[in-house]
C-alpha positions, 0 to 999 in steps of 0.5 A, a space after each residue: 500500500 502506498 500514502 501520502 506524506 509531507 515533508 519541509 526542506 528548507 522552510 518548503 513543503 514537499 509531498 511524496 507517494 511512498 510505499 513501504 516494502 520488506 525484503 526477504 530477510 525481514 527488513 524494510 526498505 521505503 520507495 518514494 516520489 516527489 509528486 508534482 500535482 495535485 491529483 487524486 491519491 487513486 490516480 497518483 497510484 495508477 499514475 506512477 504504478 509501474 515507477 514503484 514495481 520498476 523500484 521495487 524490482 530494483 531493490 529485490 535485486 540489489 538484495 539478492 545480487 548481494 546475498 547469492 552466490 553468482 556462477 555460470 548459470 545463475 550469473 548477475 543478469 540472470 538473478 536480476 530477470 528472476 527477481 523481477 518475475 518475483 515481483 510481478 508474481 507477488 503482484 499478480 497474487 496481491 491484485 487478482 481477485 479470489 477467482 481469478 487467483 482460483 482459475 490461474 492455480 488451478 490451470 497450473 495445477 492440473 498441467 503440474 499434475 498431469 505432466 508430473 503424472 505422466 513422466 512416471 507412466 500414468 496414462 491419464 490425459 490432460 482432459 482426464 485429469 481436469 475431468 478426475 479433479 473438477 468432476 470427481 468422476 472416474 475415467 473408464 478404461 483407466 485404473 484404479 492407480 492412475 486415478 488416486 494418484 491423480 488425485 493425490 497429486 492434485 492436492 498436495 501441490 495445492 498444499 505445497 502452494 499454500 505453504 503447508 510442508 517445510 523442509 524436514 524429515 516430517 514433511 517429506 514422508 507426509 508427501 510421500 504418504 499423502 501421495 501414495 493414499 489408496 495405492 498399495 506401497 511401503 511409506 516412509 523411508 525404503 526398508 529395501 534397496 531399489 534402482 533406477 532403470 536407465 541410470 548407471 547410478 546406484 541409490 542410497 542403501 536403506 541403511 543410509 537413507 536417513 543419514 543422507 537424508 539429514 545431510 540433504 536437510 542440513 544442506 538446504 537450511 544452510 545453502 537457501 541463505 547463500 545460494 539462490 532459491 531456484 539454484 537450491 530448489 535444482 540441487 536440493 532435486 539432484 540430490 534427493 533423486 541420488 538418495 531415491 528415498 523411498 520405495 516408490 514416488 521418488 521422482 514425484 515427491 522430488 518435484 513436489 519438495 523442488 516447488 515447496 522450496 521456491 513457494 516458501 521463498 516466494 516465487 512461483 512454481 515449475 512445470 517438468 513437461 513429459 516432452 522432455 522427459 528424456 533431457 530431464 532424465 539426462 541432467 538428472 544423470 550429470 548431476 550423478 556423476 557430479 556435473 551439476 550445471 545442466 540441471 540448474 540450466 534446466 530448471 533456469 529454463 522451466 521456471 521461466 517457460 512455466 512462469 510465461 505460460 502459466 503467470 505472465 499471461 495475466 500481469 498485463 491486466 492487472 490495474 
């Protein structure tokens, strides 16, 4: 919100247009302009709108150039475009009305369940998936599986949207459970070893899992202060893949946990499209042998392909 105030420089009385803001780390920044004429504070808002969202964005940015890490991927320039995308996004959220908010999640969150889905070998369509959820109707000629999974998916990403899971062990079998409700498989950690058709790399033993797991944890809690949010969200989902914790869902609970780190810090979430199922498999395997640079570019890219199509679309309206 923005306000009026009045200030005396010099024996003259001036009035600015300010808006107060916190950073993510709690502190409050104040953006102000001299202002000139003596319109409305209605019109002044709508006149200078893109002044303060261009400041904004230049704050978010001085804030984050300054407290991540820079590399090849997720260089200066690049940590600027993402930063301005948080901001417009945080926009986005703040101006839309309830149903509008509804109608963009909700296209976002049946593609995300559908493409998650279908990456594992679910067989439902698109048009399925929106019939399973909106319709609460069962699909003939599909099974019993790939529905509850369906549905599954659906509401724990609408719990990952609303900031319902932190990053613990807690929460991450809670996903898993809540994925695999109605369907026959061991939750919580894996008692049994398993593998990774296609990848020449071998997972965590069930003997290690929470071990690894708490070092993963560990990681998170302390890379999310140095190292920007989708970077972490990147590696956090390289690593988590090696470990394959559990004995079914992996890939799933992944990309769920991969979009709990960037909603809790703020920005939007990502799509994996089963169209590049086979590029994602790919810097899945890099990361494997410790090349960990194809897999933060291709989530670099997710991000920004998901945020066009699924967000950006609506920013231009907004008032």
């Amino acid at each position: 919100m923005t306000y009026l105030t009045t200030k005396n420089i010099n024996g003259k009385r001036y009035q600015y247009l300010v808006k107060s803001l916190r950073l993510p780390d709690g502190s409050q920044r104040k953006i102000q302009k001299l202002i000139k004429s003596r319109e409305s504070k209605r019109k002044l808002d709508k006149r200078y709108k893109d002044y303060f969202i261009q400041k904004e964005k230049e704050l978010y940015s001085k804030y984050a150039l300054e407290r991540y890490e820079k590399d090849p991927i997720f260089t200066g320039k690049e940590i600027e475009k993402l930063e301005s995308i948080r901001v417009d996004y945080k926009h986005l959220v703040n101006k839309l009305s309830k149903k509008q908010l509804k109608d963009a999640f909700d296209r976002f969150t049946v593609n995300f369940t559908y493409e998650s889905n279908a990456i594992e070998g679910n067989s439902l369509t698109l048009k399925d998936v929106a019939i399973v959820i909106f319709e609460n109707a069962a699909i003939e000629g599909k099974s019993l599986r790939d529905i509850y999974e369906t549905r599954n998916l659906w509401n724990i990403m609408e719990m990952v949207r609303k900031n319902r899971f932190d990053i613990n062990h807690k929460d991450i079998i809670k996903i898993h459970e809540l994925l695999m409700r109605d369907i026959d498989t061991a939750t919580g950690y894996k008692r049994v070893p398993n593998y990774i058709v296609g990848r020449r790399m071998e997972t965590t033993p069930p003997e290690e899992v929470e071990s690894e797991m708490d070092n993963l944890i560990s990681w998170y809690e302390e890379s999310v202060e140095t190292m920007h949010p989708l970077s972490v969200s990147a590696i956090f989902h390289g690593r988590f893949e090696r470990i394959h914790p559990f004995e079914d869902g992996n890939g799933r609970v992944g990309r769920l946990l991969s979009n709990a780190i960037l909603t809790k810090n703020k920005y939007p979430p990502l799509i994996i499209r089963k169209s590049q199922r086979l590029s994602y498999l790919k810097v899945l395997e890099d990361y494997d042998n410790d090349f960990d640079w194809n897999i933060k570019r291709f989530f670099l890219r997710r991000f920004k392909s998901t945020y066009k199509k699924f967000f950006e679309v609506y920013v231009r309206y907004l008032d």
